[in-house]
N, C-alpha and C positions, 0 to 999 in steps of 0.2 A: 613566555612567548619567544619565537625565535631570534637568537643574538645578533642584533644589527639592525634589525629587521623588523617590519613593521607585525599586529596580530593578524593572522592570513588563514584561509581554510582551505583544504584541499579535498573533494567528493568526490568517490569512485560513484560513476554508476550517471544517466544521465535521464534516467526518468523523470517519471514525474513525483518521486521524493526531491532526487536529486536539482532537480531546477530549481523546485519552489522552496528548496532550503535556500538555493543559491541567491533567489530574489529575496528572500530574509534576511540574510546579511550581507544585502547591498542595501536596505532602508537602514541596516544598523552602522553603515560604513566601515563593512570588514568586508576587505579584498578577497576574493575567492577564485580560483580554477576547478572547471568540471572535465573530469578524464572519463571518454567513456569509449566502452571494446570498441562499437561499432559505428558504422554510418550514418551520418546524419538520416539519411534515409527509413533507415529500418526500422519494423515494428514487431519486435518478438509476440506481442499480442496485440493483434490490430483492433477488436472489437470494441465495445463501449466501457464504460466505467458510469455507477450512478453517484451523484453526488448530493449528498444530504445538510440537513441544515447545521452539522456542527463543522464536515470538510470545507463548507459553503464560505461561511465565518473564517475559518483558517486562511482562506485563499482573500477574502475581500481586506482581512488583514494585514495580509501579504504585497496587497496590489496586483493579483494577480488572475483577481474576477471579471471585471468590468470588458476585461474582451474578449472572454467567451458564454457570459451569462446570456447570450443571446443566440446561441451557435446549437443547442442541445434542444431536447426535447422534455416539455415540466410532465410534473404526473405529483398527485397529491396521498396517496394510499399506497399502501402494502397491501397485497392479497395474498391467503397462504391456502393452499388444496393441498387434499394428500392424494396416496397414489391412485385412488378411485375416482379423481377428478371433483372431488367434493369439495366446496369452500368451506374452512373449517376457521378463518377468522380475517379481519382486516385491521390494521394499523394506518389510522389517519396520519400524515407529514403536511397537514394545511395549519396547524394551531399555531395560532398568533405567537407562543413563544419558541417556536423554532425557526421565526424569525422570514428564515429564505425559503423559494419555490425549489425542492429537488429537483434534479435536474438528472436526464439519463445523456451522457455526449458522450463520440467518438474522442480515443486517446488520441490519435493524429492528428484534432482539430487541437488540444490543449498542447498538445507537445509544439505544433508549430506558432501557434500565437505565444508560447511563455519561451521560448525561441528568441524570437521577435524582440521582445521584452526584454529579454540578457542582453540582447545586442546592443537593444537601446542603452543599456549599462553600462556599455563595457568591460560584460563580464565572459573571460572566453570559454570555451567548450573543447575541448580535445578530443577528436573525433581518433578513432583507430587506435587508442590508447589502451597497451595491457598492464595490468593491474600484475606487480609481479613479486609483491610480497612488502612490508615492514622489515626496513634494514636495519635499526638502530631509534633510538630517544633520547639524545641528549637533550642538556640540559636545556629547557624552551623551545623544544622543537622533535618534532618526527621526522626519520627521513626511510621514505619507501621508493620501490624502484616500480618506472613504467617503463618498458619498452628497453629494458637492460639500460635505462638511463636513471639519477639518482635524483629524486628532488625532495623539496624541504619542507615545509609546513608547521604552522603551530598546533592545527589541529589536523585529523584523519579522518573523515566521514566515509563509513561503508554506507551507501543508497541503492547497493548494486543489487538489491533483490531476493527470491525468494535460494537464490543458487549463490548466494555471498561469498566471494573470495576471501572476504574480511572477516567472516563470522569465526572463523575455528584460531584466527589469531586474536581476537577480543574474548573470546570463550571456549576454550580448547576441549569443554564438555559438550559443547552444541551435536544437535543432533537435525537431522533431516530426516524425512520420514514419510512415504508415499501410503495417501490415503485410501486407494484403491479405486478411486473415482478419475473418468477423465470429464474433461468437459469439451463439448463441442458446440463452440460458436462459428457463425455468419460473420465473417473480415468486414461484409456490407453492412450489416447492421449492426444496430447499438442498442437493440431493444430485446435480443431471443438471444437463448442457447439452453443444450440438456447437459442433462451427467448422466452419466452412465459407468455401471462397475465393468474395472478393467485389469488385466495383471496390468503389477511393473514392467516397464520396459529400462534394457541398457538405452545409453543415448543413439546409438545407431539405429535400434527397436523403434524408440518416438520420431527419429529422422525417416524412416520407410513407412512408417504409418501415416503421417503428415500428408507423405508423397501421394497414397493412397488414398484418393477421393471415391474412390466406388466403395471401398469399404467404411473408411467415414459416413459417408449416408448410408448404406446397412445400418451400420451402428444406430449414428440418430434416427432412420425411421423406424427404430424399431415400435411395437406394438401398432403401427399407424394406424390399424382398423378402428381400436380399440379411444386415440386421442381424438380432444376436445375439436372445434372448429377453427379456434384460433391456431392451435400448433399445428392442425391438418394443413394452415395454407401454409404457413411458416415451412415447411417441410416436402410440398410441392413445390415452393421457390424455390428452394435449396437444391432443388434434384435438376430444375434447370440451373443454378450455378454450382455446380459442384467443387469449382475451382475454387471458390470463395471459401470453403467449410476450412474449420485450422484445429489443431488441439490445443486444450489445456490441463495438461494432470494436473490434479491436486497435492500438492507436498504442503508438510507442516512442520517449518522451523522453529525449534525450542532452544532458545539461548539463555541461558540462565545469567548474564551478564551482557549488558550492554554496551558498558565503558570499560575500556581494558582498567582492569586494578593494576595491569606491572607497568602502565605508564600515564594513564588519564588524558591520554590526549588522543585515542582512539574510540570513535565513538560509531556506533550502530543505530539506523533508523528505518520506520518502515518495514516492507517483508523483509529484510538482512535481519532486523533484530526478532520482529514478531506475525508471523504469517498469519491471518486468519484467514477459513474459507471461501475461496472467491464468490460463492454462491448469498454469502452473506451480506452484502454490498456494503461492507464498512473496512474491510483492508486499504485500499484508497484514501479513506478519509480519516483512518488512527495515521497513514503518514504526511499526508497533510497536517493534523494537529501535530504529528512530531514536528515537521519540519516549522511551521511557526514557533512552534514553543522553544525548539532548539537554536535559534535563531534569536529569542529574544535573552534567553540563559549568555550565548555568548555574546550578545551587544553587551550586557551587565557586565560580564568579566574583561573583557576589552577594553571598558571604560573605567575599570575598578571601581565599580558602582555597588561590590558588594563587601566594602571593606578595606583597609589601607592593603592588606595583603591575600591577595583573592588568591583562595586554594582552587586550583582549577577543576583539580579531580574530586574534591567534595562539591564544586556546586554541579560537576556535570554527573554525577553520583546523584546529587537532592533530585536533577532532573530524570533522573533514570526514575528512581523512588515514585515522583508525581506522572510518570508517564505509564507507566509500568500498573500502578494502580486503577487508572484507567482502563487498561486494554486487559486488563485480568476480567473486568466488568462487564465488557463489551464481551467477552468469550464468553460469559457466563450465559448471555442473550443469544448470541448464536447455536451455539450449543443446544438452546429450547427449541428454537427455529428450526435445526437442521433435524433433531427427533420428532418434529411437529410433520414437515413435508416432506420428511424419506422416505422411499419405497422401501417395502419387506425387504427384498433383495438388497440394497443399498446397508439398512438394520444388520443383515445378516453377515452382508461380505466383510463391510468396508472395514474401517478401522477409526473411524468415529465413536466416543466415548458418548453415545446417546443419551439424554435425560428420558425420564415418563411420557408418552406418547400423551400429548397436549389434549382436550376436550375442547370444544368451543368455549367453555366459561373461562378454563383457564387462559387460554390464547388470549381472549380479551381482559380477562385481567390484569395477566403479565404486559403485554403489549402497551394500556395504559402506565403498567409502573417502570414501562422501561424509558419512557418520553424523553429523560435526560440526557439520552444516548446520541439524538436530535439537538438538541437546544444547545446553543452555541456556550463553547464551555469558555470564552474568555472576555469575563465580565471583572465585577470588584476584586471576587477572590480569587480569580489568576491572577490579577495584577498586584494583591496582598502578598499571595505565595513569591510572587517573582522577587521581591525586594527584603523577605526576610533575610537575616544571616544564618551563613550557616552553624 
């Protein structure tokens, strides 16, 4: 840990990885500062987020459920149609062991109640703060620079997303990589959006298309003749707010390393380290599970709970290993999902590594065997795994 100085965590990024790591190690009594680019105000993605029974679990472990489990909208099922509008299967989220009611809520409602929550902490948030590199690691401590100023830290958390400043210094092989899909959500709501194949754009490209709301609705109405009743009105709302419609391309980070190996004291969570498709509604809630889990790793080493001489970069290594194994599993579900309800056109452009176009037996099949993706994963044996040695 840092010389003089107490064990202290420093998060780029002030999402919603970055909060609810921040409220994790303040139940474990590690001092933290959140640096983030922009305005308290702002919402790079304003629409919804669903939240399922394992993010659900993460957050009530957190403390950082109980003020907004009443603020969203529940829903018990998964429906999957393909492009012909056909229902081709359903995933129950009501079974008694996944414990909680999914929940579909606006980001802005969770950003400002866990907000709220930090303050109550006193835990602060550096608003307008740039992220301007890793300067050095001596010994028990990081020091990176924000805003051409230098500060210190025991540890580094990249939280900052699917566009990570921090990713190519924790894994100088990482790669980004745009999927060919954008998506087009309602800022108003928290329940619609499509995708649709698009070229890449430069950043200037996604900033003039943004800007461009007649052509966002082109885009999402496309086929309208041809869609269901439901996304028929969805899409005549839309056309009276048009100002509301936003983008979201799909990119997909592959970091082959979480924890930098040249110092162990940089760490990656959330899209920074592992982006799944937004379409799959479980990106949200693998950094949720990061951010508790990472949170409980370093209360352990803080407290040197895992040993008279806690190697930090092995246990935060063991946490990469137990995290990491996870979200390989959860790719593997989505992955079925997203060949189940692609359009041809989707199949054909995008850059999606498809599975076998599902059947209805299988969808139900797998669906059933994938239920643990739901069921809150921190019972006996998280807390087994957490106290081994390394």
């Amino acid at each position: 840990m840092a010389e003089g100085k107490r064990f202290n965590v420093a998060i780029i990024g002030g999402g919603f990885a970055g909060m609810t790591l921040a409220l994790a190690l303040s139940n474990e009594g590690i001092p933290c500062t959140i640096y983030e680019l922009r305005g308290p105000n702002y919402m790079r993605l304003p629409g919804g987020v669903a939240l399922t029974g394992n993010g659900l679990s993460a957050l009530d472990h957190i403390g950082a459920l109980d003020c907004i489990k009443d603020k969203g909208f529940a829903f018990s099922e998964l429906a999957y149609t393909n492009e012909a509008d056909e229902l081709v299967g359903r995933t129950s989220l009501a079974k008694p062991e996944f414990a909680y009611q999914p929940t579909r809520i606006l980001r802005k409602v969770c950003i400002a109640e866990w907000r709220a929550l930090l303050e109550e902490k006193g835990v602060p948030i550096r608003y307008f703060s740039r992220f301007g590199g890793v300067v050095s690691s001596p010994g028990g401590a990081v020091t990176f620079r924000i805003n051409d100023e230098i500060h210190s830290a025991s540890i580094l958390v990249g939280a900052d997303g699917i566009h990570s400043t921090l990713r190519s210094y924790v894994c100088p092989s990482a790669s980004l990589e745009y999927l060919g899909l954008l998506g087009l959500p309602d800022r108003r709501i928290a329940l619609v959006a499509r995708q649709v194949v698009y070229a890449e754009q430069d950043r200037a490209g996604w900033k003039a298309l943004a800007e461009d709301k007649d052509t966002l609705y082109t885009l999402l109405a496309k086929d309208y003749g041809s869609s269901n009743e439901i996304l028929r009105s969805f899409l005549d709302a839309a056309d009276v707010h048009r100002d509301a419609l936003f983008i979201w391309p799909f990119y997909k980070a592959e970091a082959a390393e979480w924890v930098s190996r040249q110092t162990g004291r940089v760490v990656l969570i959330g899209d920074a380290a592992h982006a799944l498709p937004p379409s799959s509604g479980q990106g949200v809630n693998m950094a949720l599970e990061d951010s508790y889990t990472l949170g409980r790793i370093l209360g352990l080493v803080a407290r040197g709970g895992a040993g008279a001489d806690v190697d930090l970069k092995a246990q935060l290594c063991r946490w990469e290993g137990y995290r990491r194994d996870r979200v390989d599993r959860v790719m593997k579900w989505v992955n079925f999902i997203e060949s189940t309800t692609a359009s041809s056109e989707q199949a054909r452009e995008t850059k999606y590594h498809f599975d076998e176009r599902a059947t209805q037996e299988t969808l139900d099949e797998k669906s059933e065997s994938f239920g643990w993706i739901f069921t809150p994963p921190f019972g006996e044996e998280f807390e087994r795994w957490l106290k081994e040695e390394q």
